[in-house]
N, C-alpha and C positions, 0 to 999 in steps of 0.2 A: 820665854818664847817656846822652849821646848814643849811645858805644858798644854799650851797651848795648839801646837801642831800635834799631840799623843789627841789632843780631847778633841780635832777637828776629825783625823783621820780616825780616830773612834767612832764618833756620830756618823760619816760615814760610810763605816763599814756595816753599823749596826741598820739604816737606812736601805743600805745597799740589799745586806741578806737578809731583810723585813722582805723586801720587795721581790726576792729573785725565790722566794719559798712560797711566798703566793700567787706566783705565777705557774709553778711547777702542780700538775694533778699530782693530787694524792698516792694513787695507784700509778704512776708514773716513780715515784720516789719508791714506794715499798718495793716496789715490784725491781727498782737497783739497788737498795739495803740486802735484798736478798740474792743476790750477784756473786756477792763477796764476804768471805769472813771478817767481819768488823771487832779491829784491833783495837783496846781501849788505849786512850791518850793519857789516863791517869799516870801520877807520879805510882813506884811498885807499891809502894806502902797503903795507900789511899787505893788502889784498887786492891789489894787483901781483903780490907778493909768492907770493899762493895761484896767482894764475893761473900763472904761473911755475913751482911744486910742484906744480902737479894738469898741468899742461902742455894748457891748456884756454885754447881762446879766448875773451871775451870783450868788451862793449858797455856801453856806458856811454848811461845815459839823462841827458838835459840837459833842467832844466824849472823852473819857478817855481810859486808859490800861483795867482798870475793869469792862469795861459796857459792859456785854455780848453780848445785842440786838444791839449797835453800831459793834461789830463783826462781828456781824449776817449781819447786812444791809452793812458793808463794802467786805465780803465773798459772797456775795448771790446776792444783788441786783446790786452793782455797778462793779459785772463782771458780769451782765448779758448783751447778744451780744446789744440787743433791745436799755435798758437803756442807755448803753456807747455809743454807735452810738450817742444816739439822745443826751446828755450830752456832748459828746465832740465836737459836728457839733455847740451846739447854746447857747453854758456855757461855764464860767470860772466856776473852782471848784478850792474852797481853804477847808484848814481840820486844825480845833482847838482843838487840844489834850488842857484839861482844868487840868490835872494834870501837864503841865511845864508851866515854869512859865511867857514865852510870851503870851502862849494862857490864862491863869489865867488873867493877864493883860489886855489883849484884850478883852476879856467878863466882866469883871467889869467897865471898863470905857466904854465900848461901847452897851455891847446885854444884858449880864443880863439873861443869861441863866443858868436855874435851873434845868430843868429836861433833863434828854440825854437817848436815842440821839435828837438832835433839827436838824434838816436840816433848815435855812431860805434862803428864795430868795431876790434877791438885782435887780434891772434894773441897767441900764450901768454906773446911775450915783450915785449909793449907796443907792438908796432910799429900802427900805424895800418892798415888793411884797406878799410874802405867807411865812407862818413855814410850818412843816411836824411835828410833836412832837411824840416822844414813837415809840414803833416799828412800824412799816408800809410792807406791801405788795409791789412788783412789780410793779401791776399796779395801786396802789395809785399814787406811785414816780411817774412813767410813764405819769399821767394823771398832777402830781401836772408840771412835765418837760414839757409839751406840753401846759399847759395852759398860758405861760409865750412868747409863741411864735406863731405870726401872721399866721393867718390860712392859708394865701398865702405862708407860707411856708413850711404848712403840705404836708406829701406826699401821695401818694394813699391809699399804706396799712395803714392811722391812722383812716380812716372812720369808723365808727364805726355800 
């Protein structure tokens, strides 16, 4: 019976988001992918893994339910148009809630972060690059996101 009710509300669902993505313009959707910095849902390993395959750097946000300023920067900065644009054209972004208990795991054997919110950078092959630690501005992010990427692929408006 079980089976049964997994594989109806399956075909349902899969019916359901068939039908709700063709209704949506195209340019309606890109145009809110780019909104917001899009956090991968991979397990940590399997996204290494991508960064590695797409050969694409990426930052790891470090944050809990209670930390204010991590709301702050996940509300403010990472839906700002600027930030996401340029975060999701030349980053993987993954996000470690340290109150459950895979990201608890994941920071103790591996980063060892204390203070939140921590933003760190990784290049394509896990090596460590920059933090960001405690609350930050805009164009902190902004400047720490651009310095991680070849100036041949800045675009006009980054001149400063």
């Amino acid at each position: 019976m079980r089976y049964l009710l997994l594989f109806w509300g399956l075909f349902f669902h899969l019916v359901s988001s068939a039908q709700s993505n063709s209704a949506i313009p195209t340019d309606t959707f890109i145009a809110s992918v780019r909104d917001t910095v899009i956090f991968s849902d991979l397990a940590f390993d399997a996204f290494q893994k991508q960064a590695r395959f797409d050969n694409k750097p990426y930052f790891i946000m470090f944050s809990a339910p209670w930390c204010a300023p991590c709301h702050r920067i996940k509300n403010e900065l990472f839906t700002n148009e600027q930030i996401a644009a340029l975060a999701n054209q030349n980053y993987l972004a993954y996000y470690i809630d340290l109150e459950s208990f895979d990201g608890a795991e994941i920071n103790s054997k591996l980063f060892k972060v204390s203070q939140l919110p921590t933003v760190i950078f990784f290049d394509p092959r896990g090596v460590e690059t920059d933090r960001a630690i405690g609350f930050f501005d805009g164009y902190y992010f902004f400047r720490k996101l651009r310095a991680h990427i070849p100036p041949a692929q800045w675009g006009s408006d980054w001149i400063e």
